[in-house]
N, C-alpha and C positions, 0 to 999 in steps of 0.2 A: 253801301260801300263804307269800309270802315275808316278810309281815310277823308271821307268828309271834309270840307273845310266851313258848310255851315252846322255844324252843330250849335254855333251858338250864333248870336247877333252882333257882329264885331264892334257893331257903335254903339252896343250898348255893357257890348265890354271895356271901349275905353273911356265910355262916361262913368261907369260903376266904378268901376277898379281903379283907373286913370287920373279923373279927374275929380271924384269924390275921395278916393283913396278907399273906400272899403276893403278891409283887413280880412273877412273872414268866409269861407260858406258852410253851412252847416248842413249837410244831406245831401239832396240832388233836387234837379227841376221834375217836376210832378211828370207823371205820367212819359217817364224815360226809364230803357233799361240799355243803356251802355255798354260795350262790350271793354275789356283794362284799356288796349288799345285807344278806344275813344276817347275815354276818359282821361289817359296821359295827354292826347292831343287836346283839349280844352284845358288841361294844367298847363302844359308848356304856352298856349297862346297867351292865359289870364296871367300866366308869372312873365311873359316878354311884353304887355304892356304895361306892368307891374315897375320892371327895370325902365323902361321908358320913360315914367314921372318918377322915375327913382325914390318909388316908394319901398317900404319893405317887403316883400313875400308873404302872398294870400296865403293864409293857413285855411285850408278844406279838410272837415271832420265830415265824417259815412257812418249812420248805427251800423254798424255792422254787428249788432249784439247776438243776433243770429247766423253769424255767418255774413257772407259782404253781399245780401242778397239785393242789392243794388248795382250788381255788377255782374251780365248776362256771361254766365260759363262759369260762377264760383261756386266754392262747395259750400252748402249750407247745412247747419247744424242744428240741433233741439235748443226749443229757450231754454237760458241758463237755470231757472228754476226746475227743468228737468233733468239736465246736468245734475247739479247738486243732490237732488233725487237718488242718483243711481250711489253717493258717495264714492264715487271715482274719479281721485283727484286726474290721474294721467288722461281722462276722457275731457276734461275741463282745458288743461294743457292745452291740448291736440286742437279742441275746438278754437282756442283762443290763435295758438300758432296760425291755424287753414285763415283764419278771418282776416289775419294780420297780411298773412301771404299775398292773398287776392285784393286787397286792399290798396298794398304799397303797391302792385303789379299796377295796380291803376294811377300811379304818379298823387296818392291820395296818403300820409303820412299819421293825420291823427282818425284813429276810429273810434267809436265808442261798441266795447267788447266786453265778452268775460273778462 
């Protein structure tokens, strides 16, 4: 069910985030594949006890250098070194766009991308 309300472990979100104040997450938890849905709902929970200790706003970065292939239903694309391969700048674009799309859909704002 995608609206889960354990995806994560709530006390362990407001000790992390809460109470230590950690600022940032880089990727995803291992052995998860998220549908954007999901992933919005674990953004909005981690950023409402965020405003709770009225700390500032967890920034979550995704590789998504291939495409947001962290994220179950996105489009994924050739590594960038095959990109640049064909010298086609508008294929580079396109790919960067699809990553960026499926990315922010997921309530996730910095990615690491072409």
């Amino acid at each position: 069910d995608e609206d889960r309300e354990d995806l994560v472990n709530p006390t362990l979100v407001e000790y992390y985030f809460g109470k230590l104040g950690v600022g940032s997450i880089l990727n995803c938890p291992p052995d998860t594949l998220w549908t954007a849905q999901q992933y919005r709902s674990v953004v909005v929970q981690i950023q409402n006890v965020t405003q709770t200790y009225n700390r500032p706003p967890v920034i979550w970065g995704l590789d998504s250098i291939h495409g947001a292939n962290y994220i179950h239903g996105a489009v994924l694309s050739p590594q960038p070194i095959n990109i640049a391969a064909s010298f086609n700048t508008s294929i580079a674009l396109q790919a960067g766009q699809l990553a960026s799309r499926d990315t922010r859909a997921a309530g996730i704002t910095w990615l690491f991308s072409p």
